[in-house]
Every structure is written in structure tokens, then in C-alpha cells.
C-alpha positions in Angstrom: 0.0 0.0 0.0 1.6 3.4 -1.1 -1.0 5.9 0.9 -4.3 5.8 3.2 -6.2 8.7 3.3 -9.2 9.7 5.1 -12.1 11.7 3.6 -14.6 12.4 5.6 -15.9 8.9 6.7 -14.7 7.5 3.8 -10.5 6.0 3.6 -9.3 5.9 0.4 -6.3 3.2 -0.6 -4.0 3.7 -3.0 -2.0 0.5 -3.8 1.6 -0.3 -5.8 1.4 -2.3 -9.1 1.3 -6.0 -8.4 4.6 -8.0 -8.4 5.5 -11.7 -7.6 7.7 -12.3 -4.6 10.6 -12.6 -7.3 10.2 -9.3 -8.8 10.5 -7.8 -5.4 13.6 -9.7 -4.3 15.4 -8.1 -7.0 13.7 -4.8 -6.8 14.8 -4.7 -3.4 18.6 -3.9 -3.8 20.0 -5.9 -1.2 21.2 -9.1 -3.2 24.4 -9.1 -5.0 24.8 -9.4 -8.4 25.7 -13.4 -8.3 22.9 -14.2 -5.8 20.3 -12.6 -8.3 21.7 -14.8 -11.0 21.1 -17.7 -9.1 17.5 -16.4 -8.5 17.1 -15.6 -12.2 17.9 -18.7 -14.0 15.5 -20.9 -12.3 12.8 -18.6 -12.4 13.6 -18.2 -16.3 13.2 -22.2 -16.9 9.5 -22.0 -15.3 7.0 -22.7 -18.2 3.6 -21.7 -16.6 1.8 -22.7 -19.8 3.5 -26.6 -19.8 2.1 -27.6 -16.3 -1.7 -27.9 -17.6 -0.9 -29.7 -20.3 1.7 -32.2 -18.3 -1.6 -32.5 -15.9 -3.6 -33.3 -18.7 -1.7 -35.7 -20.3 -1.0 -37.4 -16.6 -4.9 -37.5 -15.9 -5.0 -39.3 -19.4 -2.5 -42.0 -19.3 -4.2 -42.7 -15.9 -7.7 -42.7 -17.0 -6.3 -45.1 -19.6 -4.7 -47.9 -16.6 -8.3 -47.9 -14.7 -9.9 -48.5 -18.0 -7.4 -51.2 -19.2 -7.6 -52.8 -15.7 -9.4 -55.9 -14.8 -12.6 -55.3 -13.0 -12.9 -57.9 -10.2 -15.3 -60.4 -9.5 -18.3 -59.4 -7.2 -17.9 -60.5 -3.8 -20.6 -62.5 -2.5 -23.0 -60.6 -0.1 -23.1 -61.2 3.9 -26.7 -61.7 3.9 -26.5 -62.2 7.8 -24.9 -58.7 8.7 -28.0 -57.0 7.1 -30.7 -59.2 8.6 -33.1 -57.7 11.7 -32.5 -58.3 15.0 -36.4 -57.7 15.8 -39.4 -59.1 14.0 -41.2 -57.3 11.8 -44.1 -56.0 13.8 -42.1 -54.9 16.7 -39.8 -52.8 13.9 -42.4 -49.9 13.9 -42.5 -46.6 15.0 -46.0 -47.5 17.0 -47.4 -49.6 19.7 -50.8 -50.3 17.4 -50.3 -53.5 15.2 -49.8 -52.7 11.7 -52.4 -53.8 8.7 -50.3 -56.8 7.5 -50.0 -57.9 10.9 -53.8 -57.5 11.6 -54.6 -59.0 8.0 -52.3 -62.7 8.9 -54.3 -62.8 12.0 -57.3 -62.3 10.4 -57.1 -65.1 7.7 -56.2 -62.3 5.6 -60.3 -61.5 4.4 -60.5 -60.4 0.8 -63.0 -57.7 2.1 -61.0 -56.2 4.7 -64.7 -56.4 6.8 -63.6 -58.1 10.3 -61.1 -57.3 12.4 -58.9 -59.7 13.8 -61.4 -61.1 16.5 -64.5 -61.4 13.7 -66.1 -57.8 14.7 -66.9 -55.2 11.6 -64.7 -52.8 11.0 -66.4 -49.2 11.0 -65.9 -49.1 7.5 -67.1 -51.9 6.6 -70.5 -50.4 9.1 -70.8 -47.1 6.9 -70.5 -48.7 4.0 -72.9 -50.7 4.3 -70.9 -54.2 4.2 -72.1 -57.5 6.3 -69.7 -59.4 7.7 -68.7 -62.1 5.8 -68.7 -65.6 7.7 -65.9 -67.8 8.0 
């Protein structure tokens, strides 16, 4: 930064053009004339415009090995690490027996009329439906 100045409320900055850390070094008059040569001639060799292509052409050749390569047979699944540890009807979120637990203990009705101890179901009372008899 070169100046700060305050107007008002308002601080205006005035900044020196940007340099690289390089540029400074030698700007700074305090290296001798052999030491910037030595700081020179590596920074000369640096090709900014060859390191995307030598990244590209890396990424390629090893896009082309994991395509070449052998994929490996699928490993049999461990059926027993996924089972449950509970049976199905104690697995929900509620204490009320769910419909396809209600429906097995039912003799699973095609109507859907009687509940699980052979009353209607209020449905089946609006609707107009007679129980059906086992």
C-alpha cells in the first residue's frame, strides 16, 4: 500500500502495481549481483503454460490404466450382517399392530370387513358391508 487517506468517513487506498515475490527480491537492492543470477535462472526455466498440459496428459494415461484394468469379481453378499434383529411387527415406529400384521391374524379376508377377533370394521358399518362368515 503506497497511501491511506481519510475523507470524511470515507478512507481511500491507494496501492503499488502487483509484483511476484521474485520481482520484489530483486527490486529490493540488497542481493548481489551473483545471488540474483542464481535467482534468475530458475525462475527463467519456469514454463507456466507446460504444467496444464503435463496434468492433462497425466490424468490421461491414468484414465487409460483404470480403463485397461481388470474389473474384479463381485464379492458374495453377507446376507446375515443385514438381517433384523427384531421381528417385523415390533420394527415400527408404533405400539398399534400394523395392517399386515392384523390382516395374517385375520385369515387375511378379501373384504377387509372383520377385524382380527371377527367384529366389523367401522368401515365396513358405513359402507354398508355385512360381515362375511368364516
Amino acid at each position: 500500500m503506497i497511501s491511506r487517506e481519510r475523507v470524511g468517513t470515507k478512507i481511500i487506498k491507494r496501492h503499488d502495481p502487483a509484483r511476484t515475490p521474485h520481482q520484489r527480491a530483486l527490486d529490493a537492492d540488497i542481493l548481489t549481483p551473483a545471488t540474483k543470477a542464481s535467482l534468475t535462472r530458475p525462475h527463467n526455466t519456469i514454463q507456466p503454460g507446460k504444467l496444464p498440459r503435463r496434468i492433462y496428459t497425466r490424468a490421461a494415461h491414468l484414465e487409460r490404466l483404470a480403463l485397461a484394468k481388470a474389473t474384479s469379481p463381485p464379492r458374495p453378499i453377507k446376507r446375515a450382517f443385514n438381517q433384523r434383529h427384531r421381528p417385523k411387527a415390533l420394527g415400527e415406529a408404533t405400539n398399534h399392530r400394523s395392517r399386515e400384521s392384523s390382516h395374517e391374524a385375520a385369515g387375511s379376508h378379501a373384504s377387509g370387513s372383520l377385524r382380527a377377533h371377527g367384529e366389523p370394521t367401522r368401515t365396513s358399518i358405513l359402507r354398508g358391508r355385512r360381515p362375511v362368515s368364516a
